[in-house]
C-alpha positions as CSV (number, residue, x, y, z in Angstrom):
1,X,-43.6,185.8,130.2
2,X,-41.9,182.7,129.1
3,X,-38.6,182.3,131.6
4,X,-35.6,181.0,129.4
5,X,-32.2,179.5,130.4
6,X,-29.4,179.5,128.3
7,X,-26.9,176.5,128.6
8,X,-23.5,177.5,126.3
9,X,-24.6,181.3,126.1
10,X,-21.1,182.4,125.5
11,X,-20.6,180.2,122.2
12,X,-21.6,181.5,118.8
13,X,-24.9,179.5,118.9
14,X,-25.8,180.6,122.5
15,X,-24.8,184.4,121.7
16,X,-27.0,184.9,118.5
17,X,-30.1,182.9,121.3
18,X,-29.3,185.8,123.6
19,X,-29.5,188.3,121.3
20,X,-33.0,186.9,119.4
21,X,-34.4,186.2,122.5
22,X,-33.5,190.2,123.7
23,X,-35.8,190.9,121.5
24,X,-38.8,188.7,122.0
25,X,-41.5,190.6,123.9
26,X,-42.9,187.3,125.3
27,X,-39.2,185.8,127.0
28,X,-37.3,186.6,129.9
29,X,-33.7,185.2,130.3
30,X,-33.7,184.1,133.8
31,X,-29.9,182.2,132.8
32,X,-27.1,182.7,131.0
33,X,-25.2,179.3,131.5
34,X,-21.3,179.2,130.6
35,X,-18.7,176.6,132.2
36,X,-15.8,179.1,130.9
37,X,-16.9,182.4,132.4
38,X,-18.6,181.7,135.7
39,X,-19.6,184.7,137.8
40,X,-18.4,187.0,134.9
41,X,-20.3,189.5,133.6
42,X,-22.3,188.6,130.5
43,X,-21.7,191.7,128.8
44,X,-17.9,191.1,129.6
45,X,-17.7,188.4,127.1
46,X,-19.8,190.4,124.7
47,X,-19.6,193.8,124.7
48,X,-21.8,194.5,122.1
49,X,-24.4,194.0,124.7
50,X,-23.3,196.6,127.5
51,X,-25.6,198.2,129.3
52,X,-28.3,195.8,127.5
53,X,-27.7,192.6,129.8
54,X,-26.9,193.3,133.4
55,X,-26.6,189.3,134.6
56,X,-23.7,187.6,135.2
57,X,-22.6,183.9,133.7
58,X,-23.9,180.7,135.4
59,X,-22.4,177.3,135.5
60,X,-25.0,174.4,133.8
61,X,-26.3,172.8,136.5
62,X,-29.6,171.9,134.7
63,X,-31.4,170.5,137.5
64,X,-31.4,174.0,139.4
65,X,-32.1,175.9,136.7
66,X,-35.5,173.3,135.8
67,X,-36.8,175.0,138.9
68,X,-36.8,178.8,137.7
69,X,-37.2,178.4,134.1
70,X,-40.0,177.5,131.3
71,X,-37.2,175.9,129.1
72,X,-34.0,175.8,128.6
73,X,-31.8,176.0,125.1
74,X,-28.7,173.6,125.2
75,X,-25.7,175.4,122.8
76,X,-23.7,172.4,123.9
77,X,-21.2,170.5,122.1
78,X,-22.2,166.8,121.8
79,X,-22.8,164.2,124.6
80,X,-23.9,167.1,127.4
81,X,-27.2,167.3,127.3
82,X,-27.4,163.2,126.6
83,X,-25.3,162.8,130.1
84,X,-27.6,164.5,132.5
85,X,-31.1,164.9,131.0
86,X,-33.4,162.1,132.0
87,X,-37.4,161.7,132.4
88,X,-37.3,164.5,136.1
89,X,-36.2,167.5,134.3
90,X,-38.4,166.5,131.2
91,X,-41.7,166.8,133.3
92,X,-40.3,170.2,134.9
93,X,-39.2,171.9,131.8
94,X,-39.1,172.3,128.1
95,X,-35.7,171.8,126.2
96,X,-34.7,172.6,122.8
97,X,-31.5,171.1,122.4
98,X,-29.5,172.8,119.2
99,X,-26.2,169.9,120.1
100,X,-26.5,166.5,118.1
101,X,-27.6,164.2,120.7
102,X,-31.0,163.6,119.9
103,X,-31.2,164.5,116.0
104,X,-30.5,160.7,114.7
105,X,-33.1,158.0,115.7
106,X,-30.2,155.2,115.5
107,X,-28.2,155.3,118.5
108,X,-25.4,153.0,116.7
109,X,-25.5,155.4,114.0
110,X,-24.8,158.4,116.3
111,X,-22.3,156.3,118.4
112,X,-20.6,155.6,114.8
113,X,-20.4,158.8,113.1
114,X,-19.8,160.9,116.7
115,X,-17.6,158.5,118.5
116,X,-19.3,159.3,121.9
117,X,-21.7,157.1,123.9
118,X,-24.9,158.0,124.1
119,X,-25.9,158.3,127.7
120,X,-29.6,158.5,127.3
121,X,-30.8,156.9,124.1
122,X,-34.4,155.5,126.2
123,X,-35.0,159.6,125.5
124,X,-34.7,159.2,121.9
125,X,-38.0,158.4,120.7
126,X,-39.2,161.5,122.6
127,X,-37.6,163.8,120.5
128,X,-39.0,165.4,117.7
129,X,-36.5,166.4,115.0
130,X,-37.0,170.3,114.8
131,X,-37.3,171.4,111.3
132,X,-40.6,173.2,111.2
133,X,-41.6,173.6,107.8
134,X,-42.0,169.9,108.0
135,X,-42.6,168.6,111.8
136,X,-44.5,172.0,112.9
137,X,-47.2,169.5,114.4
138,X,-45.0,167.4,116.0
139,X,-43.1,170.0,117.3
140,X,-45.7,171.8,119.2
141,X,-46.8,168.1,121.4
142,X,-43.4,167.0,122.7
143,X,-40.9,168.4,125.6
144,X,-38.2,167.7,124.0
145,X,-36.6,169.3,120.4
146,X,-33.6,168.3,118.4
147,X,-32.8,171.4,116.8
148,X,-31.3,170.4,113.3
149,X,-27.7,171.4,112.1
150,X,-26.9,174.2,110.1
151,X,-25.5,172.0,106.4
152,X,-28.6,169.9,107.5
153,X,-31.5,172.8,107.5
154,X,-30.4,174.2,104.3
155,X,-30.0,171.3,102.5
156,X,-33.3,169.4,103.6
157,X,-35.5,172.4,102.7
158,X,-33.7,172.6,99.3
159,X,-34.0,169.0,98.4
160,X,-37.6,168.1,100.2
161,X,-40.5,169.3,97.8
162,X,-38.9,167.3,94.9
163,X,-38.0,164.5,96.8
164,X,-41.0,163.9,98.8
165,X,-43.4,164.3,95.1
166,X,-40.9,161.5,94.3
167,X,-39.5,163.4,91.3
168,X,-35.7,163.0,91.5
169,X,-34.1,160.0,91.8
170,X,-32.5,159.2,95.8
171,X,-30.0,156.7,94.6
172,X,-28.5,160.3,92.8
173,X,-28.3,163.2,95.0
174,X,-25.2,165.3,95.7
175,X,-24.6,167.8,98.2
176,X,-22.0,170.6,97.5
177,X,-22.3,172.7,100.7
178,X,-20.0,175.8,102.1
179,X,-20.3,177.6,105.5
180,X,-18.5,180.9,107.0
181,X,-16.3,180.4,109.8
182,X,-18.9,181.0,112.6
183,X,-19.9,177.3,112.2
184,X,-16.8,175.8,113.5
185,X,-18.0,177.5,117.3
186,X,-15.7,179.7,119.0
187,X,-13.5,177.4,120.6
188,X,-9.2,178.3,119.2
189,X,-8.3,176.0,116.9
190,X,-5.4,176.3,115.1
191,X,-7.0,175.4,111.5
192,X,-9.7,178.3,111.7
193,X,-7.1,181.1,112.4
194,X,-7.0,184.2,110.2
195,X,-4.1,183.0,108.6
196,X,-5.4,179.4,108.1
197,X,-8.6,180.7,106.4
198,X,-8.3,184.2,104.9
199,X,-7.9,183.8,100.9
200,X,-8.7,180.5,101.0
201,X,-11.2,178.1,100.8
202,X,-11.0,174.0,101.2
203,X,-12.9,170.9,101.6
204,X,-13.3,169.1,104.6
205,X,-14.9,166.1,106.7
206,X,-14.7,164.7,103.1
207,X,-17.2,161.8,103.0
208,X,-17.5,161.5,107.2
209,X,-19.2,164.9,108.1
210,X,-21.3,164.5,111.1
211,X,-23.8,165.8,109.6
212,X,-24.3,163.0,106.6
213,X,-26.6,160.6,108.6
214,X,-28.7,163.6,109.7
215,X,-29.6,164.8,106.3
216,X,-29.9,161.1,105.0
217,X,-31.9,160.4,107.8
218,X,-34.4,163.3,106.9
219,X,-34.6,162.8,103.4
220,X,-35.4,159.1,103.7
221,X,-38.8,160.2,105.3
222,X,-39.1,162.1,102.6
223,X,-38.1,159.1,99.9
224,X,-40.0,156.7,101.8
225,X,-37.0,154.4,101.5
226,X,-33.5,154.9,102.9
227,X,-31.3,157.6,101.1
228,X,-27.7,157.3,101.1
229,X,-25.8,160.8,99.1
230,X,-22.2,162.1,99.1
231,X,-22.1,165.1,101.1
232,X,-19.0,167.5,100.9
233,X,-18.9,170.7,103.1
234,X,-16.5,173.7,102.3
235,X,-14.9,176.3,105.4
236,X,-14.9,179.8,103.1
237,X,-13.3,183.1,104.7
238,X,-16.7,184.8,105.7
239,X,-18.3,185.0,109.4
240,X,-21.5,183.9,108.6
241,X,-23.7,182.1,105.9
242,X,-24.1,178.6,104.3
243,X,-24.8,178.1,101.1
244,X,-25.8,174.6,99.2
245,X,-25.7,173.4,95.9
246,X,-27.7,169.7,95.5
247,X,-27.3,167.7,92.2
248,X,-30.1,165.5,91.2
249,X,-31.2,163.1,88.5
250,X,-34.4,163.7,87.2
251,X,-36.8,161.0,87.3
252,X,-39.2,160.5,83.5
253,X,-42.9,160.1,84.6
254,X,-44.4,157.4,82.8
255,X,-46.4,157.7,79.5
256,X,-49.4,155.8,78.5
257,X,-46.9,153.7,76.2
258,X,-44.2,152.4,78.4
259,X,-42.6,155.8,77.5
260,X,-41.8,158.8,79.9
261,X,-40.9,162.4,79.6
262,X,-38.7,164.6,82.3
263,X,-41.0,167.1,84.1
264,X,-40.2,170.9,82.8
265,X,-38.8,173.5,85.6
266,X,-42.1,175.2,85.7
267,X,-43.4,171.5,86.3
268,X,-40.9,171.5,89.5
269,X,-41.2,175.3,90.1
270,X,-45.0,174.8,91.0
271,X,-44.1,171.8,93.8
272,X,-42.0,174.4,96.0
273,X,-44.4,177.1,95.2
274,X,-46.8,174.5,96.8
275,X,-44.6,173.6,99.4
276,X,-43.1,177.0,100.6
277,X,-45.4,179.7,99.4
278,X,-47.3,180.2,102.4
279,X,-44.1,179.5,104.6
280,X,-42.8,182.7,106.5
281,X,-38.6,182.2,106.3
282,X,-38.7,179.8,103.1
283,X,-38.2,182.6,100.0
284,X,-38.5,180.5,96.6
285,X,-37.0,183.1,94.7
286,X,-38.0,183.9,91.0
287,X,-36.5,181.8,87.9
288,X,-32.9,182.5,87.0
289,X,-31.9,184.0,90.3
290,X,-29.1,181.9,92.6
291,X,-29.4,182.4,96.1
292,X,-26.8,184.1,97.5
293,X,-25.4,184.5,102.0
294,X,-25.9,188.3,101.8
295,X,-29.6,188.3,101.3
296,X,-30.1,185.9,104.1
297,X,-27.4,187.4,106.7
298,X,-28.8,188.4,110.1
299,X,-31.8,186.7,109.5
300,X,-33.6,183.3,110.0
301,X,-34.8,183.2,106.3
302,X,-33.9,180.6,103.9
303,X,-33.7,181.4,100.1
304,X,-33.7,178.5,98.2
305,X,-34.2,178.0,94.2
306,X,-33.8,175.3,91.2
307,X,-32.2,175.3,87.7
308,X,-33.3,172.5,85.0
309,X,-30.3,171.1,83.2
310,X,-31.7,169.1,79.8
311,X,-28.7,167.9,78.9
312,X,-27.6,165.9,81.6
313,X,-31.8,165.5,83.1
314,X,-30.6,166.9,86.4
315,X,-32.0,169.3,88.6
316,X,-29.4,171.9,90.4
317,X,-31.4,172.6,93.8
318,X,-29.9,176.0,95.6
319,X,-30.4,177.4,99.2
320,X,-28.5,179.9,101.1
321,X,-29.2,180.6,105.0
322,X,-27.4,182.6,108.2
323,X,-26.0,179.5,110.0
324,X,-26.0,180.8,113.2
325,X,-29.8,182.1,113.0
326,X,-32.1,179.9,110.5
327,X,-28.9,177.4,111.2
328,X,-29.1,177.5,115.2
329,X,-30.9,180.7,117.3
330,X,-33.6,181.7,115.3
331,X,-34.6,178.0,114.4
332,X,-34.7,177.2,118.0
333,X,-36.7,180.3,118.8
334,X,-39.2,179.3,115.8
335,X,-39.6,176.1,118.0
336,X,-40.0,177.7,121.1
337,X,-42.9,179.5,119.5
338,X,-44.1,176.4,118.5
339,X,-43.8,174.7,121.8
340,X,-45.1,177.5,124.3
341,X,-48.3,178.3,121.5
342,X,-46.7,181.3,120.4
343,X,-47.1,182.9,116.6
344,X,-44.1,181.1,115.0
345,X,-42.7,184.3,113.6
346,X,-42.6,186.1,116.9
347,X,-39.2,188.0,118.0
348,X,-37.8,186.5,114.5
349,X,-39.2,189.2,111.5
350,X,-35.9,191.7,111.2
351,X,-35.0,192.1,107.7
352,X,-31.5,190.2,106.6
353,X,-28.5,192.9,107.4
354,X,-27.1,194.5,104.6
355,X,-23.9,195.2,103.6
């Protein structure tokens, strides 16, 4: 059995962790960390899982709990896990981190965009960014995984195939993304209040989301050149979901006569059926159907599609997810798989809830 510590297990991230990992016939959770409910009962905090977790809540002392555990998930906001991880706890214990602090190569570029210090950028390079359908390898040699952000997973994986077969143009790409409420964290704040959010929906973190530099970063490797895109996420009234809309130009391939033509959607349509059609949580759904958050809810599957538009030569690229599984948990379980050798599907196959 593969001994787990939970640092954050209270949050919304560390919850849905707790309740994946429940689950998993090869884990134990040996912790459930929490800095706001020490010596509480677990199940006190959520009562959906009485009499299913008998433990109480930790505090995060991460050096004590490298000694008991296998590896340890940090649901953490930003600047934690950078302050007190260091090259000791690395050689005791695996750590999937699902906070920022190791997703951006550029130190600068996450002091800029987060505002913090980094405490522990000489760590950097030792993190693999943990997207799996594209760093699986990677993923399964190092100690150490940046588990991406929610806008970020659903947007790479709708953008990659095209981008990487060099077939829409970088200098062009728009993101139009929205997320349920859950991906704000359950901290109180006064904007994410019923009140504040039922029968509405609004823009925000309007050209400075914190998640910008992570998706450009990602897509860059995919470019091979740098990628810089407008990004604008949405808060809508719903608990869970994300779902992204990405605007492209198409680029003309190049004809034996200086001329080029645009490549058709069933042209584009066989690149992600390449890309994602052996991939367990990737759905490329059939032509004319939009992804939509209640297909994917409860689960860590991704549904992502593409519409052609010939009159402006753009591509609409389309992918809904469950933030707080495919978007947080159930990524970071698929790399925990990954890591410990484990089928990559294992504890993660329920069905998307529905209604």
């Amino acid at each position: 059995m593969i001994r787990a510590g939970i640092i954050g297990a209270t949050g919304y991230a560390g919850g849905e962790l707790v309740r994946l990992l429940l689950g998993h016939k090869d884990v134990e959770i040996k912790w459930y960390g929490s800095r706001s409910y020490i010596e509480q009962e677990y199940a006190s905090v959520y009562r959906n899982l009485f009499q299913i977790v008998d433990d109480v809540c930790r505090d995060d002392n991460m050096k004590e709990l490298a000694e008991q555990v296998d590896v340890i998930f940090t649901a953490t906001p930003q600047g934690f896990l950078a302050s007190v991880l260091d090259e000791e706890l690395l050689k005791k214990v695996k750590v999937v981190d699902l906070s920022a602090d190791y997703r951006i190569s550029d130190v600068s570029v996450y002091e800029q965009w987060y505002q913090i210090p980094h405490r522990s950028p000489q760590l950097i390079d030792q993190a693999v960014y943990g997207l799996c359908e594209i760093n699986r390898d990677r993923i399964r040699k190092t100690r150490l995984v940046a588990n991406p952000g929610c806008y970020p997973t659903c947007s790479i994986l709708s953008i990659w195939p095209l981008l990487k077969e060099g077939l829409i143009d970088p200098d062009t790409i728009i993101i139009d993304a929205k997320s349920g409420t859950s991906g704000a964290g359950r901290g109180a704040k006064v904007q994410n209040l019923f009140c504040e959010v039922n029968e509405n929906i609004k823009a925000y973190g309007v050209a400075s989301h914190r998640h910008t530099p992570e998706i450009e970063e990602q897509l860059s490797r995919a470019a091979g050149r740098p990628v810089i895109l407008n990004f604008t996420p949405h808060l809508v009234p719903m608990n869970r979901g994300i779902l992204v809309t990405a605007y492209a130009s198409l680029k003309e391939a190049a004809g034996p006569e200086g001329g080029g033509s645009l490549p058709s959607e069933a042209q584009l349509r066989e690149v992600y059926e390449r890309y994602y059609g052996k991939e367990r949580f990737v759905r490329f759904l059939p032509a004319g159907i939009c992804p939509e958050t209640r297909w994917v809810e409860g689960s860590n599957y991704v549904d992502v599609n593409i519409a052609v538009d010939p009159r402006t030569k753009r591509v609409i690229m389309m992918g809904a997810m469950d933030n707080l599984v495919k978007g947080a948990a159930g990524q970071a379980v698929q790399n925990m798989n990954l890591l410990f050798g484990l089928p990559e599907e294992e504890g993660l196959m329920m069905p998307p809830l529905f209604p």
